[in-house]
Backbone as CSV, one residue per row, in Angstrom:
resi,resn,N_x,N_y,N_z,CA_x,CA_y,CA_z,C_x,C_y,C_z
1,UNK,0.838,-1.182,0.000,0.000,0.000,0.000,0.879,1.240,0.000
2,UNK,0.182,2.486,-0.925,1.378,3.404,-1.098,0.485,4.338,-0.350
3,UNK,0.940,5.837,0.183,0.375,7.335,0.478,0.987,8.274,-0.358
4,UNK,-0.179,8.403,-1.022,0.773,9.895,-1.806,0.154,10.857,-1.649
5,UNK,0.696,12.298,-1.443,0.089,13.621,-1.421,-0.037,14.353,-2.511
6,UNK,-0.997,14.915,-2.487,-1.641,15.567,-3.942,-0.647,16.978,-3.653
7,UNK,-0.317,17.702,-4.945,0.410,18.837,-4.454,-0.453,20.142,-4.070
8,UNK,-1.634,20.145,-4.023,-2.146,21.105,-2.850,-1.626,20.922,-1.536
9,UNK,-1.799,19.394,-1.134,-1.324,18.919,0.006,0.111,19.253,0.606
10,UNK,1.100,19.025,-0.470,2.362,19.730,-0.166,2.999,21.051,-0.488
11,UNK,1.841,21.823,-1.275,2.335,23.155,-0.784,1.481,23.657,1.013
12,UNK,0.403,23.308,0.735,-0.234,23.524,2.266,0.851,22.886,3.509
13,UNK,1.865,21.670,3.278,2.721,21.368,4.434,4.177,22.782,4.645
14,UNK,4.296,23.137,3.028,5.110,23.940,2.921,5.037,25.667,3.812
15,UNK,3.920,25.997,3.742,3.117,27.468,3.856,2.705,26.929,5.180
16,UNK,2.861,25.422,5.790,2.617,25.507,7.610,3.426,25.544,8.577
17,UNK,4.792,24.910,7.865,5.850,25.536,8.476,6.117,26.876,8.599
18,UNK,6.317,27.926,7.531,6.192,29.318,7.759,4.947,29.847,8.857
19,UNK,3.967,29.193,8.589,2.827,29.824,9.353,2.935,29.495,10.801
20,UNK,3.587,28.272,11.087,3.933,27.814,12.537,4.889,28.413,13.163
21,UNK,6.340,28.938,12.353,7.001,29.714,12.770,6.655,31.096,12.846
22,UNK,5.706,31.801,11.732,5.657,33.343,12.083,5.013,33.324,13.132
23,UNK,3.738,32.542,13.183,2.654,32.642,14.649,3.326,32.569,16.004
24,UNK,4.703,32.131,15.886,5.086,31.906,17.179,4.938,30.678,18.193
25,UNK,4.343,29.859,17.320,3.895,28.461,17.643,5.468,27.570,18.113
26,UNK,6.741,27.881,17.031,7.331,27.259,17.573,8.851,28.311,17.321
27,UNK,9.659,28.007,18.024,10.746,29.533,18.346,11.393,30.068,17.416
28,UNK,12.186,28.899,17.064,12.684,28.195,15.823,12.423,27.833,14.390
29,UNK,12.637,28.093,13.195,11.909,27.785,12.215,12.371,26.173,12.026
30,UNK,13.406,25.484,12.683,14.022,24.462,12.235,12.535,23.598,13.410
31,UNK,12.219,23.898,14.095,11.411,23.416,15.190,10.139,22.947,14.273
32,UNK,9.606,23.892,13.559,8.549,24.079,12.762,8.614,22.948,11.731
33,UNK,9.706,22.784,11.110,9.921,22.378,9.793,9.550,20.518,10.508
34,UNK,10.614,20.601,11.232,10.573,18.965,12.665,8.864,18.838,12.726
35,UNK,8.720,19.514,13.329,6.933,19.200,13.453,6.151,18.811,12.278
36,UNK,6.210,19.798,11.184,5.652,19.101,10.160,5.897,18.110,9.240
37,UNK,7.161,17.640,9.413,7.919,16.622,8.483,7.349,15.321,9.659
38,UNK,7.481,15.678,10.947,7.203,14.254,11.462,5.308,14.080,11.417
39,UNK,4.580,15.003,11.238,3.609,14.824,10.847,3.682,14.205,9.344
40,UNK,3.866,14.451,8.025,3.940,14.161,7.167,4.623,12.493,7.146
41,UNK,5.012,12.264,8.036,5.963,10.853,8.513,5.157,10.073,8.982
42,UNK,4.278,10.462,9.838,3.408,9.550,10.665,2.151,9.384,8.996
43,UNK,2.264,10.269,8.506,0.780,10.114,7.682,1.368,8.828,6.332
44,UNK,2.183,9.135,5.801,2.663,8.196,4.894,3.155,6.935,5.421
45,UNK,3.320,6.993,6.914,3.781,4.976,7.457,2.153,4.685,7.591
46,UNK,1.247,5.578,8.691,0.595,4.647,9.184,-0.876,4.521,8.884
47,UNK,-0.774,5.705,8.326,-2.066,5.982,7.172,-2.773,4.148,6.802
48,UNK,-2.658,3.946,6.653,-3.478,2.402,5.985,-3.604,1.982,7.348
49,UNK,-3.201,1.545,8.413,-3.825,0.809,9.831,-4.344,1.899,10.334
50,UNK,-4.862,3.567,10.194,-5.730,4.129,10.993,-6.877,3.922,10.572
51,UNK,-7.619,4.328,11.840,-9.133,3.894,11.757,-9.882,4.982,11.035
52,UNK,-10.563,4.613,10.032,-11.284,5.743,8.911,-12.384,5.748,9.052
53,UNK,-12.846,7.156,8.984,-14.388,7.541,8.543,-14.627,8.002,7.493
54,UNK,-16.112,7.749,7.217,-16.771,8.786,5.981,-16.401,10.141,6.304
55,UNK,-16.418,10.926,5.005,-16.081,12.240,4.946,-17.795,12.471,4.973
56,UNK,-17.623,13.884,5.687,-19.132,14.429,5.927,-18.803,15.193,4.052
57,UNK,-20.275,15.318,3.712,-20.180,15.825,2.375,-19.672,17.286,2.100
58,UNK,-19.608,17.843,3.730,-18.779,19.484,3.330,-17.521,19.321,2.595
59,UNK,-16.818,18.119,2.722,-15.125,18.152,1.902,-15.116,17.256,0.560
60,UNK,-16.573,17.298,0.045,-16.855,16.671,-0.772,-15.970,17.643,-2.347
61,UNK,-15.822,18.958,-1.720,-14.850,19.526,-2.994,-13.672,19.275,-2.982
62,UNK,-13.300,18.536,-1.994,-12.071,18.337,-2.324,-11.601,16.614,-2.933
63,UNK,-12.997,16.359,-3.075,-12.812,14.523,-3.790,-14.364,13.884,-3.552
64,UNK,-14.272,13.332,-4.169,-15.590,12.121,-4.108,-15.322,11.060,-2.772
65,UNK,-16.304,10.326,-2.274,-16.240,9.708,-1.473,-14.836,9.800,-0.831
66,UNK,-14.565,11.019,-0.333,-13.631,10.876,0.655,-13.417,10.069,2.468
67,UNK,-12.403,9.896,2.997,-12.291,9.300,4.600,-11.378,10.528,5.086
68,UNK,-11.588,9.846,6.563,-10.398,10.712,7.073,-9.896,10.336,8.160
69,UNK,-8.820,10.374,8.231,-8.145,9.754,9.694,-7.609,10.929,10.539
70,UNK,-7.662,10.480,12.001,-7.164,11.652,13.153,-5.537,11.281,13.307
71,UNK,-4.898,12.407,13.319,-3.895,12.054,14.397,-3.365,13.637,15.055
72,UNK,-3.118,13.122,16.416,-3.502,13.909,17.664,-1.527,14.015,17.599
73,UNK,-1.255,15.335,17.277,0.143,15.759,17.626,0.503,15.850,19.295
74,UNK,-0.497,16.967,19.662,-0.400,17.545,21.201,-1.889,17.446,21.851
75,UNK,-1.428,17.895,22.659,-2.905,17.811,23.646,-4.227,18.774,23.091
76,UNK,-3.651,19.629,22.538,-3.939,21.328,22.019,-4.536,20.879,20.202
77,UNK,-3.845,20.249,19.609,-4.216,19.904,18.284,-4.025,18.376,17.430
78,UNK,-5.152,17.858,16.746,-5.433,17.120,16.376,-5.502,17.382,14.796
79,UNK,-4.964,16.925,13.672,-5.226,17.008,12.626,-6.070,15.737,11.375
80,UNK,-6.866,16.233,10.651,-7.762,15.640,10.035,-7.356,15.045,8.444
81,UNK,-7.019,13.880,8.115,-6.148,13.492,7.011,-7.265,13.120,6.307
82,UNK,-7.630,13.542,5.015,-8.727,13.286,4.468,-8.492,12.871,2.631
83,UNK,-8.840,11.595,2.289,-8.109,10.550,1.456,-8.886,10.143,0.624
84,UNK,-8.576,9.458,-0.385,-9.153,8.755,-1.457,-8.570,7.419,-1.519
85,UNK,-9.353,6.369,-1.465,-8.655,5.017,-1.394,-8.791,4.222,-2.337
86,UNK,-8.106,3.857,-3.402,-7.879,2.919,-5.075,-7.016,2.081,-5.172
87,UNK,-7.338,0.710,-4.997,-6.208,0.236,-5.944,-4.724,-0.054,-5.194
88,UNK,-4.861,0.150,-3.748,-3.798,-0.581,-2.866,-2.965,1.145,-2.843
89,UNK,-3.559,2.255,-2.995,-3.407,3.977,-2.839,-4.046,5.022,-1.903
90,UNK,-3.970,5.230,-1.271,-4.120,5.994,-0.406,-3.457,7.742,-0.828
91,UNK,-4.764,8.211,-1.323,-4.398,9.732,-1.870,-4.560,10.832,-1.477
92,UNK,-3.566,11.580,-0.144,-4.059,12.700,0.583,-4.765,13.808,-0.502
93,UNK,-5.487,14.337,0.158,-6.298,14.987,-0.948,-6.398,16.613,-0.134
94,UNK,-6.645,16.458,1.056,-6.763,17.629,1.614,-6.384,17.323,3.764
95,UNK,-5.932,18.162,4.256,-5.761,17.799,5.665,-6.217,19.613,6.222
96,UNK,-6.482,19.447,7.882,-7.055,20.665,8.195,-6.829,20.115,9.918
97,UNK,-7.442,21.037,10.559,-6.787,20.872,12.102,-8.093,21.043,12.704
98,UNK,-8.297,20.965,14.094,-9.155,21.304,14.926,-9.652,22.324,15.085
99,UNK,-8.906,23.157,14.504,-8.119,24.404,15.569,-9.332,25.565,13.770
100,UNK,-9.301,24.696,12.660,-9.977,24.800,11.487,-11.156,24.104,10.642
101,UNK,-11.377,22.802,11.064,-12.351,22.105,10.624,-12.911,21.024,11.475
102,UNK,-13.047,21.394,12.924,-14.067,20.555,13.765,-15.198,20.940,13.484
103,UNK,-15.676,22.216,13.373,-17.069,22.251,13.514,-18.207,21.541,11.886
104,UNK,-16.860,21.267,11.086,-17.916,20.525,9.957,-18.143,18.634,9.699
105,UNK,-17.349,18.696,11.451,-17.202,17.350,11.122,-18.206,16.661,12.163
């Protein structure tokens, strides 16, 4: 089974490091970059053994019958991996945070 990210997906990882470092989220920009690469790490190993749901039809623009899996960085934020599944593929399609897309879920 493969994970691949659509390149919306990896400019959005690109533009969250900057956004994590200007916000002050983390001190360091090298801190920032660590955080999101090991997010991006956890999503491409373990992506296929997390537990998936239906996508509610609000993220229906971003794919047809989409899922989505949680994974919980910190206590503070949880992010929402939301996929297309074909063919032994797993296709990030779009991801979003708590902190941005709890209330449509």
């Amino acid at each position: 089974m493969r994970v691949l990210l659509t390149k919306e997906v990896k400019l959005y990882f690109l533009e969250l490091i900057e956004l994590l470092y200007e916000k002050d989220y983390f001190g360091f920009e090298d801190a920032a970059f660590d955080y999101v690469n090991d997010l991006i790490r956890d999503i491409t190993i373990s992506l296929p053994r997390k537990l998936k749901k239906k996508a509610p039809s609000y993220f229906d623009k971003y794919g047809k019958e989409l899922h989505y899996a949680v994974y919980k960085k910190n206590r503070n934020t949880q992010w929402y991996v939301f996929f297309q599944y074909e063919n032994g593929i797993y296709l990030v399609r779009y991801i979003g945070n708590n902190h941005s897309i709890s209330q449509y879920l």
